[in-house]
C-alpha positions in Angstrom: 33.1 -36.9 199.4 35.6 -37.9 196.7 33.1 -39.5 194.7 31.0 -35.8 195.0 34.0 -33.6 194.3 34.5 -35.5 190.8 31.2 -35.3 189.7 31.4 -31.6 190.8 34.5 -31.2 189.3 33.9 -33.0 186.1 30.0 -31.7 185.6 31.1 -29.1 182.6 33.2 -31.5 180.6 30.5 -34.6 181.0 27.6 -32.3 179.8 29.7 -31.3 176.5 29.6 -35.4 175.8 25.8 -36.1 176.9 24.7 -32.4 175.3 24.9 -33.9 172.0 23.7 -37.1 172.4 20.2 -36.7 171.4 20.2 -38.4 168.1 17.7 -41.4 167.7 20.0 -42.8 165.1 18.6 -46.4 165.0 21.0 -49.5 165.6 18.3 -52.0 164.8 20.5 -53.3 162.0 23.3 -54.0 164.1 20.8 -55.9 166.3 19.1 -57.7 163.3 22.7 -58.8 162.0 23.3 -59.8 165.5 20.1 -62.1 166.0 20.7 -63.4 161.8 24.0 -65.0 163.0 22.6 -66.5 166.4 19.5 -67.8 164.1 21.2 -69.6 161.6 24.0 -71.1 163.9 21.3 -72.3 166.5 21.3 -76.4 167.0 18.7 -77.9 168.8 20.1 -78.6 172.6 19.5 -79.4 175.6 20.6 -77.5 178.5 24.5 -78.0 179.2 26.2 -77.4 182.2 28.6 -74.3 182.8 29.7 -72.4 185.8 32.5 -70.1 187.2 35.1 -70.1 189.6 36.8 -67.2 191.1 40.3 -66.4 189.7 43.4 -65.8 191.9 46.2 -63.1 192.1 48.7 -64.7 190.7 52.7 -64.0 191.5 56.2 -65.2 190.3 59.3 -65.3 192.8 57.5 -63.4 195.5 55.6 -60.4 193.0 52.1 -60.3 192.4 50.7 -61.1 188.5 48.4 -58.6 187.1 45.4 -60.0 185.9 44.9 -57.6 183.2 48.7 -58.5 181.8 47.4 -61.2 179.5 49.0 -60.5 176.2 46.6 -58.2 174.0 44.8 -60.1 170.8 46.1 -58.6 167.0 42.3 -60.1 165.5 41.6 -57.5 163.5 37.8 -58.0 163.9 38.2 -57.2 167.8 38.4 -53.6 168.9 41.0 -53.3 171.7 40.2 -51.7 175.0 40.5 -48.1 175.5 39.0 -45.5 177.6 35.4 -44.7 178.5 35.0 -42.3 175.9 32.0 -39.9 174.9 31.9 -42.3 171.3 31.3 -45.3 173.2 29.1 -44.0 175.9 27.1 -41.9 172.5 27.1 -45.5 171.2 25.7 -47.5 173.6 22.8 -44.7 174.3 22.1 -45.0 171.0 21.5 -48.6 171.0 18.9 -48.2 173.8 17.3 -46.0 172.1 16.6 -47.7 169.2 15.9 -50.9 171.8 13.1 -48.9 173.2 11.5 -47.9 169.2 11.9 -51.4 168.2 10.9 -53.7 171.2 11.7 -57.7 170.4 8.7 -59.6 169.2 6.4 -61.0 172.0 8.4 -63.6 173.1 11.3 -63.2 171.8 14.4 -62.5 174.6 16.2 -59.5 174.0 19.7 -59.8 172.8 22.3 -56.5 172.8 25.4 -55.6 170.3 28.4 -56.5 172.4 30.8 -54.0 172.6 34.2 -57.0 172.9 36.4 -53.4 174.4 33.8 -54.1 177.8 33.8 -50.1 178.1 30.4 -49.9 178.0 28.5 -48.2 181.3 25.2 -48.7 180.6 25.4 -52.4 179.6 27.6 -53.2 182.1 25.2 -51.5 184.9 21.7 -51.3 183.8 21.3 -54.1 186.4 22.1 -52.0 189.5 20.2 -49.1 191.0 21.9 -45.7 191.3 22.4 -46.6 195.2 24.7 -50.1 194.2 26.6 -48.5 192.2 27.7 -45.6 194.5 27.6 -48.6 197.3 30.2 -50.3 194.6 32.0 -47.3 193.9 32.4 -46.7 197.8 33.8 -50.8 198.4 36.5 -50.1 195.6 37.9 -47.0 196.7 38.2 -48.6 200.0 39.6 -51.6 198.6 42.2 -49.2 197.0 43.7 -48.7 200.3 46.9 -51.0 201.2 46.6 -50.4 204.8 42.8 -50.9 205.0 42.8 -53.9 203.1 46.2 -55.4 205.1 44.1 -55.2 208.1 40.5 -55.3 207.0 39.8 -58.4 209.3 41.1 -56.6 212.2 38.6 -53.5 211.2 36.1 -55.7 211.0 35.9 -57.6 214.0 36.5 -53.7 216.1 33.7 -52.8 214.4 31.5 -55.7 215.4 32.4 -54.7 218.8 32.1 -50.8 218.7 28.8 -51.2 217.0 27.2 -54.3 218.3 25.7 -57.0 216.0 22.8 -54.7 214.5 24.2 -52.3 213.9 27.2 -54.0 212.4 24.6 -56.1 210.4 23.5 -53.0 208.9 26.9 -51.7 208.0 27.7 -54.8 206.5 24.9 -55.0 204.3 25.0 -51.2 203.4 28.6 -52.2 202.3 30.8 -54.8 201.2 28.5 -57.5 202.4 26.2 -56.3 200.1 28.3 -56.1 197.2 29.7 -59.1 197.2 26.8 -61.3 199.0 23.7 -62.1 197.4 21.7 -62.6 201.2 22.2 -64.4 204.2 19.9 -67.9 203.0 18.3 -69.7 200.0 14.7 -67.5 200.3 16.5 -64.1 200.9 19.1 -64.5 198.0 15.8 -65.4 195.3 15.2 -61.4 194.7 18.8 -61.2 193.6 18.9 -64.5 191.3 16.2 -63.6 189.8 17.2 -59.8 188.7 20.0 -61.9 187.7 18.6 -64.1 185.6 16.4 -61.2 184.3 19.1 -59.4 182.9 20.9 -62.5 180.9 23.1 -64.1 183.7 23.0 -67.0 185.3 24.2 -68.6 189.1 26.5 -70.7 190.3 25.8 -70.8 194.2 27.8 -71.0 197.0 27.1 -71.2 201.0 30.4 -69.3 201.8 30.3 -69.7 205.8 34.0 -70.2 206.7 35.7 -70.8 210.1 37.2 -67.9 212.0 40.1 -70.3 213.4 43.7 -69.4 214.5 46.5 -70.3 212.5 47.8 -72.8 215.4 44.1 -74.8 215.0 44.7 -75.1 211.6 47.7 -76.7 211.5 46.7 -78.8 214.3 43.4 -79.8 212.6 45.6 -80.2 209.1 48.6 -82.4 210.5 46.7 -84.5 212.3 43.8 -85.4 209.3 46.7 -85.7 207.6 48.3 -88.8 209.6 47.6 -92.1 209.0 46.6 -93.5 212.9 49.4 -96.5 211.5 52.0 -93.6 211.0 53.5 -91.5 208.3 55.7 -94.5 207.1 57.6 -92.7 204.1 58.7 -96.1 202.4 60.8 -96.5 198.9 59.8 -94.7 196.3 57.0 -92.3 198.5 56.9 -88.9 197.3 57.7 -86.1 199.7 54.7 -83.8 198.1 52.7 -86.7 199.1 53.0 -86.0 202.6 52.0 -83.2 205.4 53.9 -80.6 206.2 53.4 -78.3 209.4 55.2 -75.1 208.2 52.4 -75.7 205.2 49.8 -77.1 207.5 47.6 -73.6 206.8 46.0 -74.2 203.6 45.1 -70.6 203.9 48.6 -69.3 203.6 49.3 -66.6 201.0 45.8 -68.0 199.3 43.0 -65.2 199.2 40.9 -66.4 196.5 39.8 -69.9 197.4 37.9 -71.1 200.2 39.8 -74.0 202.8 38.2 -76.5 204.8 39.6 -78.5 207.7 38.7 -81.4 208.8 37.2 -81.8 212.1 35.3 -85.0 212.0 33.1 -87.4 210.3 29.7 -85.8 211.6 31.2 -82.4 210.1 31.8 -83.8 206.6 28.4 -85.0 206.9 27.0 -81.3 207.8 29.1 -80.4 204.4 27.1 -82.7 202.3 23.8 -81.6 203.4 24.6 -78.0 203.0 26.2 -78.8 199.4 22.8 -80.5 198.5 20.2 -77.5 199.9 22.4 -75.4 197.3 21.3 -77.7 194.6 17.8 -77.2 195.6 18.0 -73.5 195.7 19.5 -73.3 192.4 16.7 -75.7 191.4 14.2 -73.8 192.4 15.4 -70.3 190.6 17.3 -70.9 187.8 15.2 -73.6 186.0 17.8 -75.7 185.1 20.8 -73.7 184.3 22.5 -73.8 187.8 25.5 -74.4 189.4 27.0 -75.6 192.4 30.1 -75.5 193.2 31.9 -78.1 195.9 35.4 -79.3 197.3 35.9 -82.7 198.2 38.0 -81.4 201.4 34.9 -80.6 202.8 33.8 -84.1 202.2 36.9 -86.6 203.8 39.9 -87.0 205.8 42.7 -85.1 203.7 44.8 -88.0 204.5 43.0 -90.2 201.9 42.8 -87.6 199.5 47.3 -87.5 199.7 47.8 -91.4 199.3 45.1 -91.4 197.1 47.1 -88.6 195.1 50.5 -91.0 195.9 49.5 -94.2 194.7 48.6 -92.1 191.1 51.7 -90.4 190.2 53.9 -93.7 191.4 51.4 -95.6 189.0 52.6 -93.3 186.6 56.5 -93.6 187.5 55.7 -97.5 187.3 54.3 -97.4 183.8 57.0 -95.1 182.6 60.0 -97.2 184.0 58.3 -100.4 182.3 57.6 -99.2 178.7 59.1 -95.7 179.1 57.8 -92.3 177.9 55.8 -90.0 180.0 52.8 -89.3 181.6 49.4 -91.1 182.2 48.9 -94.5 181.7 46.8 -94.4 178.8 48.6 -91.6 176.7 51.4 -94.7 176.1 48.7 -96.8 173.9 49.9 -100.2 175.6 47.4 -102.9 175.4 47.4 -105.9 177.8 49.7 -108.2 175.5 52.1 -105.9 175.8 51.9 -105.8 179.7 52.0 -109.5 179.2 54.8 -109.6 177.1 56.8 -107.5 180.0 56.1 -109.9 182.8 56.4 -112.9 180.1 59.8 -113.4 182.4 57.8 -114.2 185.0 55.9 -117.3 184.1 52.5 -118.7 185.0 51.9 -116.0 188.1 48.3 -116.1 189.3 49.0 -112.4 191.0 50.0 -111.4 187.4 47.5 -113.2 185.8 44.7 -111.3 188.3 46.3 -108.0 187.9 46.2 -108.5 184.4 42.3 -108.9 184.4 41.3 -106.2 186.4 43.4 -104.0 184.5 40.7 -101.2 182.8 41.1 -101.2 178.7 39.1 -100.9 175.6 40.1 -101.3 172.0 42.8 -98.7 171.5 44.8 -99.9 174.8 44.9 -99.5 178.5 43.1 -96.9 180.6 44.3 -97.2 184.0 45.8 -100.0 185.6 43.0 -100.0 187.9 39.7 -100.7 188.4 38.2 -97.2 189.2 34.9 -98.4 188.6 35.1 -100.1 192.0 36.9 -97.4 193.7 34.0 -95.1 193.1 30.7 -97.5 193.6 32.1 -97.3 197.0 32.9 -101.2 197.5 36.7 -101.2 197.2 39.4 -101.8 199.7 41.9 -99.3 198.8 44.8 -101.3 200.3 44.4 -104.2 198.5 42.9 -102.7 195.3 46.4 -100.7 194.9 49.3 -103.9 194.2 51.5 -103.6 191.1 53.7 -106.8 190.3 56.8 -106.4 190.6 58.8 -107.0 186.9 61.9 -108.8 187.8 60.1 -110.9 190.9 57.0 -111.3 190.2 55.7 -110.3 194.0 52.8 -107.9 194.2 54.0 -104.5 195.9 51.8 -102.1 197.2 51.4 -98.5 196.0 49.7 -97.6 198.9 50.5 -97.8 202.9 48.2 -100.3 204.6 45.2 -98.1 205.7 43.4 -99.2 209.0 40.0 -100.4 208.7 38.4 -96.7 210.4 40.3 -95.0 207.2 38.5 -97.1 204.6 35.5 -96.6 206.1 36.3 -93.0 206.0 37.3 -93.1 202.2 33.9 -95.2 201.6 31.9 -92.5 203.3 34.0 -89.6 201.1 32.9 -91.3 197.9 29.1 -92.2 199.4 28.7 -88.5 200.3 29.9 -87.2 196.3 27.3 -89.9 195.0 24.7 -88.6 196.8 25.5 -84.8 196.0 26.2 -85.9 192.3 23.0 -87.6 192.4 20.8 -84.8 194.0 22.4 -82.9 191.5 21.1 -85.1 188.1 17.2 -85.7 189.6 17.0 -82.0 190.3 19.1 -80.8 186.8 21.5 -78.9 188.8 25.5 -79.1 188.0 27.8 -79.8 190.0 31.9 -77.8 189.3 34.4 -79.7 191.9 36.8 -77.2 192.5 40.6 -77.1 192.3 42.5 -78.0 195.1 46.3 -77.6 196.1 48.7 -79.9 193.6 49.4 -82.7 196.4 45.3 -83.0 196.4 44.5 -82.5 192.9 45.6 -86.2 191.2 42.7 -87.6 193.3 40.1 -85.2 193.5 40.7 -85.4 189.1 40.6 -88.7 189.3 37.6 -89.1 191.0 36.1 -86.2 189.4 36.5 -87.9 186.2 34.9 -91.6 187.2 32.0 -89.4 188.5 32.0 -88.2 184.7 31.2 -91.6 183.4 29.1 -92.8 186.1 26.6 -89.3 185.7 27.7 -87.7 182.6 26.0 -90.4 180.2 23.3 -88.2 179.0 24.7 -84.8 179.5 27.4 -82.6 181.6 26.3 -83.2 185.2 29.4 -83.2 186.5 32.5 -80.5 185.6 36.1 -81.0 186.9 38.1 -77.6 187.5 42.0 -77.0 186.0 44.2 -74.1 187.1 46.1 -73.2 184.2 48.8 -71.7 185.8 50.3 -75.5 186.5 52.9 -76.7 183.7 50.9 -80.1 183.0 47.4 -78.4 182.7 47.0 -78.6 179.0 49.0 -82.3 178.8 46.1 -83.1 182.0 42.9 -81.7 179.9 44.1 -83.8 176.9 44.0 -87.3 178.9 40.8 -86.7 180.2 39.5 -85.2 176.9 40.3 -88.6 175.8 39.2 -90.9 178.4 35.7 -89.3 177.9 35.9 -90.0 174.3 37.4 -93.5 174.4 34.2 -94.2 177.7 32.0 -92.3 175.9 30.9 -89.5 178.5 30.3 -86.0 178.3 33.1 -84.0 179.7 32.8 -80.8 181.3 35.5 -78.3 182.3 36.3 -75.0 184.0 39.5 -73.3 183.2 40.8 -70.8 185.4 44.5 -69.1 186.2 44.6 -71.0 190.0 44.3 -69.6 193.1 47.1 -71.3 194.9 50.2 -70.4 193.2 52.6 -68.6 195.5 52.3 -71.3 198.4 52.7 -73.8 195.6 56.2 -72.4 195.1 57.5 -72.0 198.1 56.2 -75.8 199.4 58.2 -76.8 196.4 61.5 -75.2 197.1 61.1 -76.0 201.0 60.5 -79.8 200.2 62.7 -80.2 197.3 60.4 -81.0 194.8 59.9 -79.9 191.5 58.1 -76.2 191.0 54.9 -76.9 189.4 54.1 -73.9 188.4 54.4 -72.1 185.3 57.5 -69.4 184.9 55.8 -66.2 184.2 52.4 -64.8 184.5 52.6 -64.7 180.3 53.4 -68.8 180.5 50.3 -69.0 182.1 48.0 -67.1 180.1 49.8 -69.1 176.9 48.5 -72.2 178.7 45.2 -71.1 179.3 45.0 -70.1 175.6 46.1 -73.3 174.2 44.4 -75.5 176.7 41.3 -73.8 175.7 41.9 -73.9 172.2 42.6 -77.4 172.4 39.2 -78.3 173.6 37.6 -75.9 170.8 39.2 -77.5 168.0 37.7 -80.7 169.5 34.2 -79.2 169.7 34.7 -78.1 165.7 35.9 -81.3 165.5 33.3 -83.2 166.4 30.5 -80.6 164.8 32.7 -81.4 161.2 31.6 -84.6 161.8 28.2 -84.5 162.7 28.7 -85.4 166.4 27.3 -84.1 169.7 29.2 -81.3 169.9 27.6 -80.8 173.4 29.7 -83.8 174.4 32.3 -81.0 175.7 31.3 -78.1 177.7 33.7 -75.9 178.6 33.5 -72.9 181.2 36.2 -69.5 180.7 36.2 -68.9 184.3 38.0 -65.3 184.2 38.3 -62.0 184.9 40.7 -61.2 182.4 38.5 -59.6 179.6 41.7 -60.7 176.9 41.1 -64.2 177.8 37.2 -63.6 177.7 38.2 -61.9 173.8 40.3 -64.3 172.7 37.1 -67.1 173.8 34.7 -65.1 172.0 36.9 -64.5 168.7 38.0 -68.3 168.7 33.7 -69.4 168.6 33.2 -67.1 165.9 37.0 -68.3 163.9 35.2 -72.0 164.4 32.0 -71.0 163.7 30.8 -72.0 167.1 27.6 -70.0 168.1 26.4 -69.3 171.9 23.5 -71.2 171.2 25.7 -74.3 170.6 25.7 -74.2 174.4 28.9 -75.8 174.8 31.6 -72.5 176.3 30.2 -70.3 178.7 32.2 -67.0 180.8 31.5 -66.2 184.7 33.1 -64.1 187.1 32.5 -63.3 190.8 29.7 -61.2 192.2 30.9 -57.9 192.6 33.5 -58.1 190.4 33.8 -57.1 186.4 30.1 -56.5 186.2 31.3 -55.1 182.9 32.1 -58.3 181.5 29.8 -60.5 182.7 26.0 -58.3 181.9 27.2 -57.9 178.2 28.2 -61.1 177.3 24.6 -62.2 179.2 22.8 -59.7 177.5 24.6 -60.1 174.4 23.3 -63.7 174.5 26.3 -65.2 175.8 25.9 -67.8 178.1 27.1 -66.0 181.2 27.7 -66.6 185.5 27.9 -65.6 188.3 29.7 -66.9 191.6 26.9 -66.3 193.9 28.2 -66.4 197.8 25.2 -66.3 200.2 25.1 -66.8 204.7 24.8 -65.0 207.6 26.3 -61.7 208.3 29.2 -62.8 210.7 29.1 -66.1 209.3 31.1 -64.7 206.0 33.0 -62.4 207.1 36.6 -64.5 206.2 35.0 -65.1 203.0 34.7 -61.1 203.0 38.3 -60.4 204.0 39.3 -62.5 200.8 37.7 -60.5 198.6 39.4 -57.3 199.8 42.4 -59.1 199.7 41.7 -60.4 195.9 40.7 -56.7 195.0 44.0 -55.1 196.4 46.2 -57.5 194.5 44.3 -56.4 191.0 44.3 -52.5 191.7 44.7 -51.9 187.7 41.1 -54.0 187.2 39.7 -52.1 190.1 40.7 -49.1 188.1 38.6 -49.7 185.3 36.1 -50.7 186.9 35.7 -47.4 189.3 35.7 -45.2 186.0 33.1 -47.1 183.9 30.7 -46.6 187.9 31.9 -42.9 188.1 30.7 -42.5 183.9 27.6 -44.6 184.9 26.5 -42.4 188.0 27.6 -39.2 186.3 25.2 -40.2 183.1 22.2 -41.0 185.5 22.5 -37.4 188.0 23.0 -35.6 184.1 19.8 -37.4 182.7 17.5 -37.1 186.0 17.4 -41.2 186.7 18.7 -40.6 190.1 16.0 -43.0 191.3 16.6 -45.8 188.3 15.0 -48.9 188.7 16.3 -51.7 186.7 14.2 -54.3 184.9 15.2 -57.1 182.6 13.6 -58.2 179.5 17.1 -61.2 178.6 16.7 -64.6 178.6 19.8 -66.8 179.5 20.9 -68.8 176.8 
């Protein structure tokens, strides 16, 4: 009724806008500029990989960040966002218009003018029908509500039981299941990929069935995958992040943008891998090699490996840096092996020393790791005997690591067999893989294996991308020692960048264990390291095409739904002279959310995703309650985009296309 009363209301003023928009004024020359620039910047390439991740509601000291605070660009060549106005809605009619008296050439894709203020209706819509956008329109307004959205999982489930399951089904679908799901398996969700992929965007897919389980399961499924069966033994120098906590046992707490897995058993991790791999082949089969699929290694192993894992880094880093000083990663101190000799020189003819010493992992320009990682991720190394540093004043090896029983190696073998076979799958069927981000006490292993998985699979192109949440104060200092580990191993390296999605319970697991906050101050810190981070990895892409190199080598994914970051991505290609067809950044947001970012920077000829969640009704319905949860914390975004559905549905009842049926003429890039 609200949705009628506006149009109603607003019917006089919207027809003094649309009754003088029958000029046939051509745009072709803005189109023919458009296609000039894409023409002469175009490289020959083969496919790269990019994806999306969905970006988190960010907070600081208990408030919630804005996504839409990101500090507005001064470029002078970027018009900055304002209203839906009669111009640009005139504009973009115009542009169709003269589309539809100049067709592209048989066989050409078509390519749009991209309006960078993302106020645009029509582009950002022509992919729906007149009924998804008043479904859309209907799912915001309701996400609008606090109280609905606060209890929305309680709704849901009274529903299910008013209704019964078919009729639940069907108000599901009719609603925000169908909004934000693409279909309930890989042959229902091919209509929708392919309307996708008709209109200039691409998928990244998801199976997005999540466990309905009480917070007391959780935490009892969490602390004790999180034990050692030898014990928690905190010895000297063990890191308290490092270790399991029961008041943060629920990974799921104050985290509504990222999906959690606990582990249950082997057999269930197994379930996980097979599930991961009949994604690949569904993005296989639709997308014809420009897919994604995204994965957490939580689903794949015993947490419990992933923390000491996680340990045994950062104390190899606080090992290097009390022997030669400095900070951070081993490699970024450019020691070689003579100097590691000269610093146990005290300590005579050692075999230990001398066996550490050739195992350690270097090239010309110094040491990589102290490791052999190589091993740790062809699935043949013992982890507790692979981990042993000397020790500088005695000489006696130490361990990094707590002795792990023989089931738990096992288990850590199996978590790395399982990633080879997905990464695998993924190469013989051209399919990328994005590992997501995980919480901070995770992340030093799943980047570290992320990374050896890179120069196992990446040899020939991206197959593999690792994930960074820039909202963490090391993020850019992190992208910059894996930037150059792939160029020292020669691999290609692939990254997504996004905000984070576990910031506040990052904070507060901080405070309560008395470590370090690793989080950045303010929501503007954060979007300062986003910008630089990506920057960074731009200026190495220029770099590199300066100089005549594969430029491809680094692919890089703007995973956001903050159209300043998109802007500022799109004016730093053109400052660098860095074309879409390049293929080496690409943009992606959720389905269901800032339609009117991704469809014009796809149809624009952008290379452009979307998160694609697909499963059974019931199946998704926590995955559901996260997005209403996401939504209510970004009621500014939600704003903008009711208004541009209320111009688009106003436009289409003024112009008789009540019964619109969108087709596609774009081509992914």
């Amino acid at each position: 009724m609200a949705l009628l009363r506006s149009l109603s209301a607003q019917r006089t003023a919207i027809s003094l806008v649309y009754g003088r928009n029958n000029s046939k004024s051509s745009s072709s020359v803005a189109v023919a500029a458009c296609r000039s620039f894409h023409q002469r910047d175009r490289r020959s390439t083969t496919s790269t990989a990019e994806g999306a991740a969905p970006e988190a509601t960010n907070g600081v000291n208990g408030a919630r960040y804005m996504h839409t605070g990101d500090r507005p660009l001064q470029a002078s060549t970027l018009v900055q966002p304002d209203l839906v106005s009669g111009e640009a809605v005139k504009r973009s009619i115009k542009q169709k218009s003269s589309q539809e008296k100049n067709p592209s050439p048989a066989g050409s894709p078509q390519r749009d003018p991209l309006d960078v203020t993302f106020n645009d209706p029509i582009a950002a819509f022509k992919s729906k029908t007149t009924g998804e956008l008043m479904r859309a329109y209907l799912v915001y307004m309701i996400c609008s509500s606090e109280k609905l959205v606060e209890h929305n999982m309680t709704l849901l489930k009274l529903a299910r039981n008013l209704l019964g399951q078919k009729l639940f089904v069907l108000l599901m679908k009719s609603s925000f299941y169908g909004h934000f799901v693409a279909g309930e398996n890989r042959h229902t969700i091919v209509p929708a990929l392919e309307r996708l992929r008709s209109f200039g965007v691409k998928p990244i897919l998801d199976y997005s069935v999540e466990e309905d389980i009480t917070q007391e399961e959780a935490e009892k499924r969490e602390v004790e995958s999180s034990v050692s069966s030898a014990g928690d033994k905190k010895e000297e120098g063990s890191m308290p992040q490092y270790h399991v906590d029961k008041s943060f046992a629920d990974r799921r707490y104050k985290v509504s943008s990222a999906r959690t897995y606990f582990y249950l058993n082997e057999a269930t991790c197994e379930r996980n891998m097979e599930i991961f791999i009949k994604c690949l082949e569904a993005v296989s089969g639709a997308t014809f090699g420009t897919g994604i699929t995204a994965i957490k290694l939580t689903a794949l192993g015993r947490p419990q490996l992933l923390l000491q894992l996680s340990e045994v880094i950062m104390r190899t880093r606080k090992y290097m840096e009390d022997m030669v000083g400095g900070q951070g990663n081993v490699l970024t101190h450019h020691k070689t092996i003579k100097d590691l000799e000269k610093y146990y020189s005290s300590l005579g003819d050692n075999k230990d020393v001398k066996e550490f010493l050739n195992n350690v992992t270097s090239d010309k320009e110094g040491i990589l790791h102290l490791f052999p990682w190589s091993g740790i991720v062809d699935e043949d190394s013992q982890l507790s005997d692979t981990f042993r540093v000397p020790d500088p004043q005695t000489g006696q090896m130490r361990r990094l690591i707590s002795q792990i029983p023989p089931k738990e190696e096992e288990m850590f073998r199996n978590m790395i067999r399982r990633l080879n076979t997905i990464v695998k799958a993924a190469a013989d069927l051209d399919v990328r893989i994005m590992v997501d981000a995980e919480q901070t006490y995770f992340q030093p292993a799943i980047s570290r294996i992320t990374l050896e998985m890179m120069r196992k699979y990446n040899k020939e192109k991206a197959i593999v991308f690792n994930t960074y949440q820039c909202y963490l104060r090391e993020t850019f200092r992190e992208v910059n020692t894996d930037l150059e580990q792939a160029k020292r191993q020669n691999f290609y390296f692939g990254a997504k960048l996004v905000r984070g999605a576990y910031m506040d319970q990052e904070r507060d697991r901080a405070k309560s264990l008395g470590y370090p906050d690793p989080v950045n101050p303010t929501f503007e810190a954060t979007t300062d390291m986003y910008h630089k981070t990506l920057s960074e990895c731009l200026r190495r892409i220029k770099l590199m095409k300066d100089c005549d190199d594969d430029a491809r080598k680094i692919g890089i994914m703007v995973a956001s739904h903050n159209e300043d970051t998109v802007r500022f991505a799109i004016q730093q290609m053109k400052e660098i002279g860095i074309s879409p067809e390049d293929k080496v950044i690409c943009f992606g947001q959720l389905l269901g959310m800032c339609d009117y970012i991704t469809f014009p920077l796809g149809q624009a000829g952008y290379s452009a995703y979307k998160y694609i969640p697909y499963g059974p009704v019931e199946e998704v319905l926590p995955y559901l309650s996260r997005r209403a949860q996401e939504n209510k914390g970004v009621l500014k975004k939600i704003k903008k985009e009711k208004r541009l559905l209320l111009s688009e549905i106003r436009r289409r009842l003024l112009r008789g296309q009540l019964f619109y049926k969108p087709k596609g003429n774009y081509v992914p890039i």
